[in-house]
C-alpha positions as CSV (number, residue, x, y, z in Angstrom):
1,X,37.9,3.0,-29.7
2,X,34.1,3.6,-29.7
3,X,33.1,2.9,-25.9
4,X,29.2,3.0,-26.8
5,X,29.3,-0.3,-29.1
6,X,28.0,-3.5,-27.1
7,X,30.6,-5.5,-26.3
8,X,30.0,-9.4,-26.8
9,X,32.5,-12.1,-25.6
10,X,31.9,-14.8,-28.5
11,X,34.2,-17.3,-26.6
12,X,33.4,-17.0,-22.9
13,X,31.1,-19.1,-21.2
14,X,28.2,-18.3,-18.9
15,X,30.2,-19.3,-15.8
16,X,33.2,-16.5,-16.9
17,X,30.6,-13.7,-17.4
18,X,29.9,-12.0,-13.8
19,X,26.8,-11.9,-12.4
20,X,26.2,-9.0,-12.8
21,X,26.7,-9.2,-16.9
22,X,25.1,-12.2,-17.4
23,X,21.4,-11.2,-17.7
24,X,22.7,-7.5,-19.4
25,X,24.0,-10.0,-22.1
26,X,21.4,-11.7,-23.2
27,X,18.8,-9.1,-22.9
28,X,21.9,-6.7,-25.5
29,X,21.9,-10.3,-27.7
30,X,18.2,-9.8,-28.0
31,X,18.6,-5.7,-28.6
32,X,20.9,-6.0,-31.3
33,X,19.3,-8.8,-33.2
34,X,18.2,-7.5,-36.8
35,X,14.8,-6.6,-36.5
36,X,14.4,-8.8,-39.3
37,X,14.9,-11.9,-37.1
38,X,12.7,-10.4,-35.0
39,X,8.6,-11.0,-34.4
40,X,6.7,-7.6,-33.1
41,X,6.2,-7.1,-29.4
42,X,2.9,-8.0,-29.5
43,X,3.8,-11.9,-30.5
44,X,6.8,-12.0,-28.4
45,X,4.7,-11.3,-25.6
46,X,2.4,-13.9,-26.5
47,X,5.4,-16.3,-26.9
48,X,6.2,-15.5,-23.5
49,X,3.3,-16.4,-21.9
50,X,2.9,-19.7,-23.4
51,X,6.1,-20.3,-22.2
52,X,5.1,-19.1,-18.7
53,X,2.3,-21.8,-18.1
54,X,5.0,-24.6,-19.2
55,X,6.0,-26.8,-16.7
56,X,9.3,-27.4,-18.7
57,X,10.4,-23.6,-17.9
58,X,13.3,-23.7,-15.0
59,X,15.1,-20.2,-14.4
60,X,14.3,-18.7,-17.9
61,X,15.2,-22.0,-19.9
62,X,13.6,-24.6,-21.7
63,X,13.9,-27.7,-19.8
64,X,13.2,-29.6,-23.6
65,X,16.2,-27.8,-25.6
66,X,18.0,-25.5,-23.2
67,X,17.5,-22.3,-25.0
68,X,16.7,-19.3,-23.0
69,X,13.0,-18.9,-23.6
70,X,13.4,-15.4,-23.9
71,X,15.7,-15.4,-27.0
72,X,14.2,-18.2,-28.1
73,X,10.2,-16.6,-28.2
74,X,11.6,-13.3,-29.9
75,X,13.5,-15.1,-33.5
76,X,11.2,-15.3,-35.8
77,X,11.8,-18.6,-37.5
78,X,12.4,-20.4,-34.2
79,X,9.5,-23.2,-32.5
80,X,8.7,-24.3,-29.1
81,X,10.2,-27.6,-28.5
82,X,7.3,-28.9,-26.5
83,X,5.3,-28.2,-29.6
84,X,7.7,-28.6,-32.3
85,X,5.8,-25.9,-34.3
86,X,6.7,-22.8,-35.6
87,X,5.0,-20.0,-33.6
């Protein structure tokens, strides 16, 4: 068994993950996406800042659609609910 793979639970929820792995798991989610989902650094930063002077941010999520803002700004086909455009 290959110990170097990411390991993803596909069934567990947020509350089963530790503390600990909870963060490491999104941010690996985000890591392993094909970088054809993906929008370059430059625009994900720029995601990220809109997303920063919302008021509906709350602890990383969209208050709007409950996505983590952060997986949500770096997709490329994805929109920002307050706006309902595509980035």
């Amino acid at each position: 068994m290959n110990t170097d793979s990411p390991k993803f639970c596909r069934r567990c929820l947020l509350k089963d993950i530790s503390s600990d792995e909870y963060f490491n798991t999104i941010y690996e989610y985000i890591e392993n996406l094909d970088a054809s989902q993906k929008v370059s650094s430059n625009e994900y930063e720029k995601r990220l800042d809109s997303c920063r002077s919302c008021d509906h941010l709350v602890n990383g999520m969209c208050e709007l659609c409950g996505c983590f803002v952060e997986v949500r700004a770096i997709k490329r086909q994805s929109h920002c609910a307050q706006s309902s455009e595509i980035w």
